[in-house]
N, C-alpha and C positions, 0 to 999 in steps of 0.2 A: 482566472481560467477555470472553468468548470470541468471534473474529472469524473469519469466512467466504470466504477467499477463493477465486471461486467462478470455475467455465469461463470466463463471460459477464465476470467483473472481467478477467480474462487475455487476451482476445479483445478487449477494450474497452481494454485499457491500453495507456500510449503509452510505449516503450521508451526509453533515451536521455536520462533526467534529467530527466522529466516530472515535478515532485515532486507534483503532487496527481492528477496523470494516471496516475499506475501503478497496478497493481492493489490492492497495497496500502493505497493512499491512498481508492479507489474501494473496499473494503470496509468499510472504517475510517469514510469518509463515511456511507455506507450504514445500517452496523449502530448508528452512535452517533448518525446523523441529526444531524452536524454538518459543518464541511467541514475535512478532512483535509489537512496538507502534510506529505510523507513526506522527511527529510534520511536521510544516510546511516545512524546509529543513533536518530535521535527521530522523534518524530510530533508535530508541530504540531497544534491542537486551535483550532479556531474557530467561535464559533457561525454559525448560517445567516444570521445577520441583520448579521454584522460587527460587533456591540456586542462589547465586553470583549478584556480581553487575551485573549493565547493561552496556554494549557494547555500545555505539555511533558513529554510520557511517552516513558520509551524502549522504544524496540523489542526484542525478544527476538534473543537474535544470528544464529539462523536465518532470521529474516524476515528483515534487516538483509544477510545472504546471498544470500538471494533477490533482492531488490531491485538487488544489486548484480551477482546475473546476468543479471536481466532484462534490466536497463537495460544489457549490454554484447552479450545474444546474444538478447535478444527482438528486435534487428531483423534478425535472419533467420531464417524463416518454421520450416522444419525443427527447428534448432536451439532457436526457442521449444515448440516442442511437445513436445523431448523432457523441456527441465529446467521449463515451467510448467503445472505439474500444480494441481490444489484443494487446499488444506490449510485447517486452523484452526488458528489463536494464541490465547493470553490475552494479551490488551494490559491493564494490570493501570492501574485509573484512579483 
């Protein structure tokens, strides 16, 4: 499944070890219309309604990169704009 992460995810996401608050988590929600918990290399997978275990998919190691810049220089202002750009993944399910 190819995944969107989109200005409005970057702009929306909370830097700092938010795990379902990052961008990531917030396109991954979005696109699979489930709710997303994003660890340093997996993606937690839960449905919207909280029944059923969780799903565990890893992340591709650039996402997994990403993540782990946001979350150290998304919180300052500059510095998120230059390294959180839009891109797409296949989160593979």
């Amino acid at each position: 499944m190819i995944i969107k992460v989109t200005r409005e995810d970057i702009k929306n996401g909370a830097p700092g070890g938010s795990a379902m608050g990052c961008p990531v988590a917030l396109a991954i929600s979005r696109d699979l219309n489930v709710r997303a918990l994003v660890t340093r290399r997996n993606v937690n997978l839960y449905s919207k309604d909280n029944f059923g275990p969780a799903r565990i998919v890893a992340l591709p190691k650039r996402v997994s990169r990403f993540t782990e810049r946001f979350d150290v220089f998304g919180q300052i202002p500059i510095l998120n704009r230059i390294i959180a750009r839009p891109f797409k993944f296949e989160l593979e399910i």
